[in-house]
VEXMAR-149176 format. One record per residue (C-alpha): x, y, z. Coordinates in Angstrom, 2 decimals, padded with zeros to 5 digits. Layout:
<r><x>X</x><y>Y</y><z>Z</z></r>
...
REM end
This chain:
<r><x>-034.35</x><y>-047.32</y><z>019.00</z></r>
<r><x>-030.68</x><y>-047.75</y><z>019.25</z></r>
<r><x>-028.07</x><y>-046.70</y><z>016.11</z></r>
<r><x>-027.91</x><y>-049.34</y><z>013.02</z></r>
<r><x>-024.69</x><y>-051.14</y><z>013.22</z></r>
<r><x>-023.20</x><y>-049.05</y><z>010.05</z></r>
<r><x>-023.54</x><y>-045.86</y><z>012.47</z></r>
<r><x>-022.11</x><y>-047.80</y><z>015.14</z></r>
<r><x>-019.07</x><y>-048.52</y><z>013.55</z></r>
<r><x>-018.41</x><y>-045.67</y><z>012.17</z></r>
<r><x>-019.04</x><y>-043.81</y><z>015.22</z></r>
<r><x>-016.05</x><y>-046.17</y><z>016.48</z></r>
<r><x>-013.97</x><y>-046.18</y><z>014.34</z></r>
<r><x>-013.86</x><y>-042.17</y><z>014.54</z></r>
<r><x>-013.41</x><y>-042.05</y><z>017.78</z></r>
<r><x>-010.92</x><y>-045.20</y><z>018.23</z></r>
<r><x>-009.13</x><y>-044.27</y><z>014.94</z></r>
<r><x>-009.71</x><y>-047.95</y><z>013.60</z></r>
<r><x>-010.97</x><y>-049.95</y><z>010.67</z></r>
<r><x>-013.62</x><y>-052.32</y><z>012.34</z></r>
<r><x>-016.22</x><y>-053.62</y><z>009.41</z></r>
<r><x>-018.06</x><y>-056.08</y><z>011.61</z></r>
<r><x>-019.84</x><y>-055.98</y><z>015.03</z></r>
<r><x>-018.91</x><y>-059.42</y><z>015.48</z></r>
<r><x>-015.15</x><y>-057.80</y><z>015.59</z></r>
<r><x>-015.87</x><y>-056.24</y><z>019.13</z></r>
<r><x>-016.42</x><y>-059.70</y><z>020.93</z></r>
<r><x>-012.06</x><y>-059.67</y><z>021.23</z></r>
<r><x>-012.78</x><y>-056.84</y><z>023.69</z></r>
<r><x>-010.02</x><y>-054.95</y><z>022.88</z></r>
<r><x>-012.67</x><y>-051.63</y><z>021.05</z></r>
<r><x>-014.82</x><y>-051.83</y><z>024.19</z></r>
<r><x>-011.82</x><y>-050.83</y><z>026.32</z></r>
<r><x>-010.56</x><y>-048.04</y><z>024.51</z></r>
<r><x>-014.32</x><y>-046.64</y><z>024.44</z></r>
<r><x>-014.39</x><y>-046.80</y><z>028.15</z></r>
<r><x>-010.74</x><y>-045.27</y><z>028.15</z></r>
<r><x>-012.13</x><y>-042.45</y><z>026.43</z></r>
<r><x>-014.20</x><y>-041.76</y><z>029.01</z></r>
<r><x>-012.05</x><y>-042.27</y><z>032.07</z></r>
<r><x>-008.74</x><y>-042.10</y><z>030.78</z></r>
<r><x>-006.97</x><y>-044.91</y><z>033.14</z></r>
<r><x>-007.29</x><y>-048.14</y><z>031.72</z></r>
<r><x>-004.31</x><y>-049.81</y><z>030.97</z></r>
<r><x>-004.58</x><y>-049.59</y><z>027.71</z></r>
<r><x>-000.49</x><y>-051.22</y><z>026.97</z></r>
<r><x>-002.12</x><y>-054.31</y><z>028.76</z></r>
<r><x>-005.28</x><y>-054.07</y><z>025.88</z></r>
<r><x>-004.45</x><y>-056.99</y><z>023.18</z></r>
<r><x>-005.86</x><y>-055.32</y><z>019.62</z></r>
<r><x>-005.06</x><y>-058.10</y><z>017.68</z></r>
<r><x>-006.22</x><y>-061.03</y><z>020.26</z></r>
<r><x>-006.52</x><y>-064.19</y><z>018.21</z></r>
<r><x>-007.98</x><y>-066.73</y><z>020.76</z></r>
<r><x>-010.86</x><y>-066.86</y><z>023.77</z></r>
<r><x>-008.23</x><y>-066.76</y><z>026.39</z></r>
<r><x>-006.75</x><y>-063.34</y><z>024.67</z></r>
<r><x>-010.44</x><y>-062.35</y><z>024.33</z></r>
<r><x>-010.89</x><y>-063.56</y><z>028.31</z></r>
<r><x>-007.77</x><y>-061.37</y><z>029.17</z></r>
<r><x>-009.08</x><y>-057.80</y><z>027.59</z></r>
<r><x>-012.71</x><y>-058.45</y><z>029.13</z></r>
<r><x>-011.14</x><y>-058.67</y><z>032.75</z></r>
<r><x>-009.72</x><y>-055.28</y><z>032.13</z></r>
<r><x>-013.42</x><y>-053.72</y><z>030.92</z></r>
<r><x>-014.77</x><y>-055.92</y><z>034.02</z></r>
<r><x>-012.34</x><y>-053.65</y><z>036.72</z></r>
<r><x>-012.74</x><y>-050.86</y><z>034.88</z></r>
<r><x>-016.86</x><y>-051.23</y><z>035.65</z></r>
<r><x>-016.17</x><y>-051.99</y><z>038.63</z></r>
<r><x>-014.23</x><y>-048.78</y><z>039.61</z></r>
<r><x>-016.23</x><y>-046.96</y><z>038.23</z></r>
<r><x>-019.62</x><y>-048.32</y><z>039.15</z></r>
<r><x>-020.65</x><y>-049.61</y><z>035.48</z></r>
<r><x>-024.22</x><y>-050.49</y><z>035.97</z></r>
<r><x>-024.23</x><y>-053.07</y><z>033.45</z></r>
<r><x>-023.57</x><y>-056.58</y><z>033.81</z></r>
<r><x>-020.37</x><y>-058.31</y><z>031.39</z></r>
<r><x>-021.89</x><y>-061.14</y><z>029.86</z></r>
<r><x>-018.66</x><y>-062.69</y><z>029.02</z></r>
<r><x>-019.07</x><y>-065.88</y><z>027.67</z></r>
<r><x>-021.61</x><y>-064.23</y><z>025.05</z></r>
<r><x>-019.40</x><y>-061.54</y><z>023.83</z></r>
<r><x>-016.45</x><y>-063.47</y><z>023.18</z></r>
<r><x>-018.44</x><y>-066.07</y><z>021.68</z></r>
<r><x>-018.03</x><y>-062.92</y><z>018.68</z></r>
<r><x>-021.77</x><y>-063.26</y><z>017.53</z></r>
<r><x>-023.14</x><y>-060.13</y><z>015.79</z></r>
<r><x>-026.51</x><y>-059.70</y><z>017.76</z></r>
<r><x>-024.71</x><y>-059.69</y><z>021.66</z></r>
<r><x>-022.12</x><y>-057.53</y><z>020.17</z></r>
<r><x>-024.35</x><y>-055.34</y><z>019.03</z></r>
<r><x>-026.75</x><y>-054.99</y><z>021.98</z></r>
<r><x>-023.65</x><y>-054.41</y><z>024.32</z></r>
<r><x>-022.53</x><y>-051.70</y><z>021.96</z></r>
<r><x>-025.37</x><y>-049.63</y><z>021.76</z></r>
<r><x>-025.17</x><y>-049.94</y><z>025.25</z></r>
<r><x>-021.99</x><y>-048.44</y><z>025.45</z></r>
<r><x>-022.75</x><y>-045.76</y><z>022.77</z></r>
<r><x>-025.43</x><y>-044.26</y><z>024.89</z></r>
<r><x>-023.08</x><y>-044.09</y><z>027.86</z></r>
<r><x>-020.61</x><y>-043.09</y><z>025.66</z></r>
<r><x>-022.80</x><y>-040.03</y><z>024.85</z></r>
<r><x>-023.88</x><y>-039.58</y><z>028.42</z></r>
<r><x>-020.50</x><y>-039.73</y><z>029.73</z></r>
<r><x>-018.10</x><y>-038.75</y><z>027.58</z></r>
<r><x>-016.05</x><y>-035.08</y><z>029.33</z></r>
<r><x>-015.63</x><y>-033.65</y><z>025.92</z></r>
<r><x>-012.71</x><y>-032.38</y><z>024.06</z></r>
<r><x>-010.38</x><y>-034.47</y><z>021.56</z></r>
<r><x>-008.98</x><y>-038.10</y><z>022.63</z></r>
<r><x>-006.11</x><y>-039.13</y><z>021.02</z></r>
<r><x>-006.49</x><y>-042.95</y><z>020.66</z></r>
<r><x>-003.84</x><y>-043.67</y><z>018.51</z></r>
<r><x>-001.57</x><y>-042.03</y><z>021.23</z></r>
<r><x>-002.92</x><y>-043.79</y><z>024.08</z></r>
<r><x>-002.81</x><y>-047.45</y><z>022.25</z></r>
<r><x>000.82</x><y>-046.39</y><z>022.11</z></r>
<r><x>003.29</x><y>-049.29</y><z>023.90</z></r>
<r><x>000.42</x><y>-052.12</y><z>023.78</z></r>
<r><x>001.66</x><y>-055.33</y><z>023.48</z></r>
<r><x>-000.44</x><y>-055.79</y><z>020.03</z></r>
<r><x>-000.93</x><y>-053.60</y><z>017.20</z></r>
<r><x>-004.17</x><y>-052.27</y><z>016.69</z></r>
<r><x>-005.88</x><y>-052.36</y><z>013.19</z></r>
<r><x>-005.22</x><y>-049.64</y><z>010.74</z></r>
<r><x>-006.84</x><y>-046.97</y><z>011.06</z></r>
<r><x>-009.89</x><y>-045.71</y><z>009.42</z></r>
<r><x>-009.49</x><y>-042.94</y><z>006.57</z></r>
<r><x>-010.17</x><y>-039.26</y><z>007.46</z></r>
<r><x>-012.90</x><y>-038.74</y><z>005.88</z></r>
<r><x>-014.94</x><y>-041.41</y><z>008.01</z></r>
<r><x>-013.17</x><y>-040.19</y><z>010.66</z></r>
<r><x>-014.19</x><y>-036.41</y><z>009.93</z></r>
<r><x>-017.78</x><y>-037.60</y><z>008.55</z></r>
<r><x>-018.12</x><y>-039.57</y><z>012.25</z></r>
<r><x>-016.71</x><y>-036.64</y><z>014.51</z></r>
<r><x>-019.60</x><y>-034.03</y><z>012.79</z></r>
<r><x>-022.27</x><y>-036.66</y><z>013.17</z></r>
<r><x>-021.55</x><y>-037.38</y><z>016.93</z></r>
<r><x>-019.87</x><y>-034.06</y><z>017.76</z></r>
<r><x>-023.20</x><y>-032.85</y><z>019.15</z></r>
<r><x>-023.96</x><y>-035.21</y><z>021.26</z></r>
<r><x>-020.75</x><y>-035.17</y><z>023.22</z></r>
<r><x>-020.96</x><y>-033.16</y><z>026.67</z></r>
<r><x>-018.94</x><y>-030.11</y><z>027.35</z></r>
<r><x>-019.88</x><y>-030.13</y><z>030.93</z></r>
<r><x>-022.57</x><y>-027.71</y><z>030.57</z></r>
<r><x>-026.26</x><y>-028.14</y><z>031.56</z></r>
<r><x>-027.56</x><y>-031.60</y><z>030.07</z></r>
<r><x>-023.96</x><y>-033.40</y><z>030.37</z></r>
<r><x>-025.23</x><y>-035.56</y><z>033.08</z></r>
<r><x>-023.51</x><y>-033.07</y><z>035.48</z></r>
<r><x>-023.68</x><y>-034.11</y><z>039.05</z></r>
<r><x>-024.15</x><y>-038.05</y><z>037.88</z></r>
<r><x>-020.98</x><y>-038.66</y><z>035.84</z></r>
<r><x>-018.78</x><y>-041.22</y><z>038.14</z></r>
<r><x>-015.96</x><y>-039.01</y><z>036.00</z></r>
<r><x>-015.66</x><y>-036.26</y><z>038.68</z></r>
<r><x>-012.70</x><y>-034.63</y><z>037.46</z></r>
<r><x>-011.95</x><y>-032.55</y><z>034.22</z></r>
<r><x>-009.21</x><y>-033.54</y><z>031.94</z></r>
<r><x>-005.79</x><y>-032.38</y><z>032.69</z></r>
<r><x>-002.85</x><y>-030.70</y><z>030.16</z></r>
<r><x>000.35</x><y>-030.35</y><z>030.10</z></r>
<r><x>003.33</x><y>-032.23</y><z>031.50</z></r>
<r><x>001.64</x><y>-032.11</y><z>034.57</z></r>
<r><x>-001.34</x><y>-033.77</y><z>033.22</z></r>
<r><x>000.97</x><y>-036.60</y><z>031.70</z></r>
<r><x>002.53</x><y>-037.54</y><z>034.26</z></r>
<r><x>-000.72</x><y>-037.65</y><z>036.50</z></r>
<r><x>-002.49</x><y>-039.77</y><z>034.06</z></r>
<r><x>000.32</x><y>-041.97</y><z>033.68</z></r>
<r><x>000.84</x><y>-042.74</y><z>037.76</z></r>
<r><x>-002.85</x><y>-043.42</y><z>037.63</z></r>
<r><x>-002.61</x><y>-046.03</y><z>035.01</z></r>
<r><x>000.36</x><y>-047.51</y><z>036.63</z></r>
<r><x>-001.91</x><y>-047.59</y><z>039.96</z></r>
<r><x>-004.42</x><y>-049.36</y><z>038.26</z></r>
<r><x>-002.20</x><y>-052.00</y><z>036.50</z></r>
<r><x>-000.82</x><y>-052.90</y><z>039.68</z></r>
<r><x>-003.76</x><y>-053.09</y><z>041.72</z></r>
<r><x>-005.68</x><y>-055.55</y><z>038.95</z></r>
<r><x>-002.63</x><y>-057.55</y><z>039.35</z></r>
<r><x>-002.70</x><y>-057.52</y><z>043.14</z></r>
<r><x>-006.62</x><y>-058.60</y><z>042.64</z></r>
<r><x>-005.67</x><y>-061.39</y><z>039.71</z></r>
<r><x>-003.09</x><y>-062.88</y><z>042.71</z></r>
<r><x>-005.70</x><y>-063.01</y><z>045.44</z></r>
<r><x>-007.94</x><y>-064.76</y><z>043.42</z></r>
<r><x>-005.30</x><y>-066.93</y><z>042.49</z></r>
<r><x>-004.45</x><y>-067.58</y><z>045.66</z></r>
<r><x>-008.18</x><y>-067.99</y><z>047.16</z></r>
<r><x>-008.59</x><y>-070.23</y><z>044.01</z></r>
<r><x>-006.05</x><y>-073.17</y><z>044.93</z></r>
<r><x>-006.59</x><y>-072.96</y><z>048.99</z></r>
<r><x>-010.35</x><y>-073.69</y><z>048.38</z></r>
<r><x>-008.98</x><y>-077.19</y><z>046.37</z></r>
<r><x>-006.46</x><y>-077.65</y><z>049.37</z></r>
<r><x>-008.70</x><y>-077.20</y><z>051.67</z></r>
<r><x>-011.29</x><y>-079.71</y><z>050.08</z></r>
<r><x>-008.52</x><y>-082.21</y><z>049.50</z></r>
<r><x>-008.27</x><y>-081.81</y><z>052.98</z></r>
<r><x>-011.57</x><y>-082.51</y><z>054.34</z></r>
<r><x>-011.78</x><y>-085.60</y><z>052.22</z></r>
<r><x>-008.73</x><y>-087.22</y><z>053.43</z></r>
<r><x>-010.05</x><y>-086.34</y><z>057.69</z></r>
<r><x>-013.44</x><y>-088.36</y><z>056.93</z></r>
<r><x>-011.47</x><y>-091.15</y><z>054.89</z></r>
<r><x>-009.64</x><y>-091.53</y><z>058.27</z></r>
<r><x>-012.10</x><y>-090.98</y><z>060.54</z></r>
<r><x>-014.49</x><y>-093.45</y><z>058.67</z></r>
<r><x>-011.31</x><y>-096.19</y><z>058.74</z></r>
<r><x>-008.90</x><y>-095.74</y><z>061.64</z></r>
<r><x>-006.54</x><y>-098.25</y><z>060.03</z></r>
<r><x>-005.72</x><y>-095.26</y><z>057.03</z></r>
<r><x>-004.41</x><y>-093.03</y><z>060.26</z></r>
<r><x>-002.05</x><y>-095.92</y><z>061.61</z></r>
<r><x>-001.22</x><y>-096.70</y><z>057.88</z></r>
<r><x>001.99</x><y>-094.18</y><z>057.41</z></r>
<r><x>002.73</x><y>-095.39</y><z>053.83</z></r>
<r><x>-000.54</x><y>-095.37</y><z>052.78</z></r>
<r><x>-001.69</x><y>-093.00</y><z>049.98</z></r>
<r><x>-004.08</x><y>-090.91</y><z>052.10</z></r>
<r><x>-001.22</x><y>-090.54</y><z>055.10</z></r>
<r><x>001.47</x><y>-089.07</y><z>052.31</z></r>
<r><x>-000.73</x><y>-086.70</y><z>050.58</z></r>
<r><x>-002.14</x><y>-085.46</y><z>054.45</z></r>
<r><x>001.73</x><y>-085.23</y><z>055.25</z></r>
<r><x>002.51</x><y>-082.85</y><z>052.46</z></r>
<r><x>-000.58</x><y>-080.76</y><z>053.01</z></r>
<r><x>000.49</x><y>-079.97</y><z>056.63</z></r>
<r><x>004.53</x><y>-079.75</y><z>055.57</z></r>
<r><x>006.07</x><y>-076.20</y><z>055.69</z></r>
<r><x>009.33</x><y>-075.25</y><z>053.86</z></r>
<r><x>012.54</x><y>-074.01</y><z>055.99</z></r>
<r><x>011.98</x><y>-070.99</y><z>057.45</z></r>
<r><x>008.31</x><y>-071.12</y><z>057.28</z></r>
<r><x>006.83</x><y>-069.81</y><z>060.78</z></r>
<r><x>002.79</x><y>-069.70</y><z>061.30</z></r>
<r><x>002.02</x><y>-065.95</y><z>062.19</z></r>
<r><x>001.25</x><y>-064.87</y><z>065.42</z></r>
<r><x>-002.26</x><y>-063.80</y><z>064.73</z></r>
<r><x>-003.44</x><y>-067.14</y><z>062.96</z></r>
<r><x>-001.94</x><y>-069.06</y><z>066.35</z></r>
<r><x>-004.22</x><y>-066.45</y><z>068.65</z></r>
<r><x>-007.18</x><y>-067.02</y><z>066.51</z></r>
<r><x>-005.93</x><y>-071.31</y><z>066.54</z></r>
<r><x>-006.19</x><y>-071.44</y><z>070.10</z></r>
<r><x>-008.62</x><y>-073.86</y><z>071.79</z></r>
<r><x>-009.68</x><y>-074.79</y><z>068.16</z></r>
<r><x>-008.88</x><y>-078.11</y><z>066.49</z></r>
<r><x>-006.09</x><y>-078.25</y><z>064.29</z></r>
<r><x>-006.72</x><y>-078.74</y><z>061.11</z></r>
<r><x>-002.85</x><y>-078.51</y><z>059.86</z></r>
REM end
């Protein structure tokens, strides 16, 4: 049976360095990054919105767990809509979820959260007093691995130990910088996918409207023949790439 939600918070909030009193708090998102953060160690936590006030805030932080599980191989599925509905009993199913990966997981040794919250866009919560924090770090202390026998050794998707020193910093900062820009290079393709799927079925309606009334093709001020004629415009400049032509040829244009 999985921790009550008092131990579940408090084991948070020791680890995060927060002041979380309700379950329902974690639907924002924001707590269940920094838990997987302590883990890996290259989420982009500056991009991590602590004090996220609205669903599409909410929406924003979850997309960052959702890379980071899939990165790392997360067997778990985000319900999404659920969590960020901020209802106590999906809240608290995900997080004793996360707890016992936490505890399967976790490399060991201290994690500064405070310092790695450090240039978010939001301020995080206060954090809890020491003597939760210290209460919560001898209650869950043992159940951290150390990398020794029982630490899920050989399973871990974490393959590499943590790193010190300038060195370390610098390392763990490129990576995070990696990350950020490669979710935004995903966020764009998406995008872009996104809006040529509409195009494209704008498209399709407009060729049977034609082909079902002739007339609409001979029409050129007709509705259908100026919306077809800025579909298949291209701006100064603009030249169709040499691969797309190959792949074009003995096909019907579409453009």
């Amino acid at each position: 049976m999985g921790e009550s939600r008092q131990e579940l918070l408090a084991w948070m909030n020791g680890l995060l360095q927060l002041n979380i009193t309700k379950v329902e708090q974690c639907g924002t998102g924001a707590a269940y990054c920094q838990i997987y953060d302590s883990i890996f160690l290259d989420l982009p936590m500056s991009r991590v919105k602590f004090n996220a006030n609205s669903e599409y805030q909410y929406l924003e932080n979850f997309k960052i767990l959702s890379n980071c599980f899939r990165k790392h191989h997360v067997d778990r599925p985000l319900t999404v809509e659920q969590l960020t509905k901020c209802k106590m009993q999906d809240n608290l199913e995900f997080l004793q979820w996360t707890k016992r990966y936490w505890d399967q997981y976790y490399p060991g040794g201290d994690y500064d959260a405070v310092a790695r919250r450090k240039g978010a866009g939001a301020s995080a919560p206060a954090p809890a007093p020491t003597s939760a924090r210290t209460s919560t770090s001898a209650n869950t202390g043992a159940r951290r691995p150390m990398g020794g026998a029982g630490a899920g050794a050989g399973t871990a998707p974490r393959t590499t130990s943590r790193q010190t020193g300038s060195g370390g910093q610098a390392s763990t900062q490129l990576q995070q910088k990696n990350a950020e820009l490669m979710e935004t290079v995903q966020g764009l393709e998406r995008e872009r996918d996104f809006y040529f799927s509409k195009l494209r079925d704008i498209e399709l309606l407009i060729q049977q409207a034609m082909e079902a009334d002739q007339a609409l093709e001979e029409d050129e001020g007709s509705l259908l023949k100026q919306i077809q004629t800025i579909l298949y415009s291209t701006e100064e400049g603009f030249e169709i790439p040499a691969e797309a032509e190959t792949e074009g040829a003995g096909e019907e244009e579409t453009f």
